[in-house]
N, C-alpha and C positions, 0 to 999 in steps of 0.2 A: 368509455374505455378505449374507444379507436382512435380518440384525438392525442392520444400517450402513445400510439403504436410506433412512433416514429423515436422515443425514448427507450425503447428495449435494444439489449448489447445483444448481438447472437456470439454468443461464444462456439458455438457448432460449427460455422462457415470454417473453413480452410481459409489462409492469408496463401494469398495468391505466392509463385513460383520466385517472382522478384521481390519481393518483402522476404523471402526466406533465406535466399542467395544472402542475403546484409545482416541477420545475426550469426551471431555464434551459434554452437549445436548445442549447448545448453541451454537457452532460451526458447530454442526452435521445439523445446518436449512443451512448452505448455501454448494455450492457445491463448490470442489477445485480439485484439481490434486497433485500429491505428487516427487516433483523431487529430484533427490540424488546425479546429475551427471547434470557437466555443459556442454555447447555446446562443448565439445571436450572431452569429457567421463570419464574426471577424480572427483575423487568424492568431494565435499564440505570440507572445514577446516572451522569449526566455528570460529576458532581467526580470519582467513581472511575476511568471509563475516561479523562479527561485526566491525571488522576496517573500513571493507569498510562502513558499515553502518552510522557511526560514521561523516565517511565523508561528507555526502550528508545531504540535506536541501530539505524542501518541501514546495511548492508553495502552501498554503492553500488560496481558494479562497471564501470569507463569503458576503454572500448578506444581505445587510443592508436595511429595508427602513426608511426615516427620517421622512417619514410625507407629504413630497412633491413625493417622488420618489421613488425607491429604486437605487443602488448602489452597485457596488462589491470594496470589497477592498479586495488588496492580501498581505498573510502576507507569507513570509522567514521565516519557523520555522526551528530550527535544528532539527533531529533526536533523540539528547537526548531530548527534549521539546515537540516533537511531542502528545503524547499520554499525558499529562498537559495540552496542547496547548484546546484538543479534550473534554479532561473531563470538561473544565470550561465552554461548550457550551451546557452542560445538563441543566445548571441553567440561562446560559446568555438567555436572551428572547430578546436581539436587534442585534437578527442575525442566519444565518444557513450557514453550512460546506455548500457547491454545489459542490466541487471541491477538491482535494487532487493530485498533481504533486509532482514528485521527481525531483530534482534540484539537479546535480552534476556538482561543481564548475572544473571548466578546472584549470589544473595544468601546471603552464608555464611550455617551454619543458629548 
C-alpha cells in the first residue's frame, strides 16, 4: 500500500497565498490541488485535454419525486451540454443533481 502513497490528493493542505490571490472568491470556498504534469511527468497540451474532453459524456443522475415515490433517472449528457444541462436545474423544481459520472465511450480497437 505505500508504493500508491504518492497517488492520494490531500484535499486538507491549504493552497498556498498566491494560488489564492488568482481565483475568484467563489472558488477560493472549496479546496483543490493544482496539477500541471500527467502520471508520467509530461506537462498538459490544452488542445489535447479539450479534445479529450469533448469526447466524453456524463452520467448525471437527478432524483425526481412524483407524488407516490421518488425516482432516479439518468441522463447521458455530452460535455458540450453539460454545464446547460446544470444551469436549467436552478429553476426546474421537479428534481435534484445527486450524482455527476464521467462516461467515456470505448473506442473499438
Amino acid at each position: 500500500m505505500e508504493e500508491n502513497k504518492d497517488k492520494v490528493i490531500n484535499f486538507i493542505k491549504k493552497p498556498s497565498k498566491a494560488e489564492n490571490r488568482s481565483e475568484n472568491s467563489f472558488l477560493k470556498e472549496f479546496p483543490y490541488i493544482k496539477i500541471t504534469k500527467d502520471d508520467n511527468g509530461n506537462s498538459f497540451k490544452e488542445e489535447y485535454l479539450l479534445e479529450f474532453a469533448n469526447k466524453c459524456f456524463y452520467i448525471v443522475t437527478v432524483l425526481k419525486n412524483n407524488g407516490i415515490s421518488p425516482a432516479l433517472y439518468k441522463y447521458k449528457v455530452p460535455y458540450k451540454l453539460l454545464f446547460e444541462f446544470i444551469d436549467n436545474f436552478k429553476t426546474e423544481t421537479n428534481g435534484k443533481i445527486i450524482d455527476i459520472e464521467r462516461y467515456i465511450p470505448e473506442e473499438p480497437a
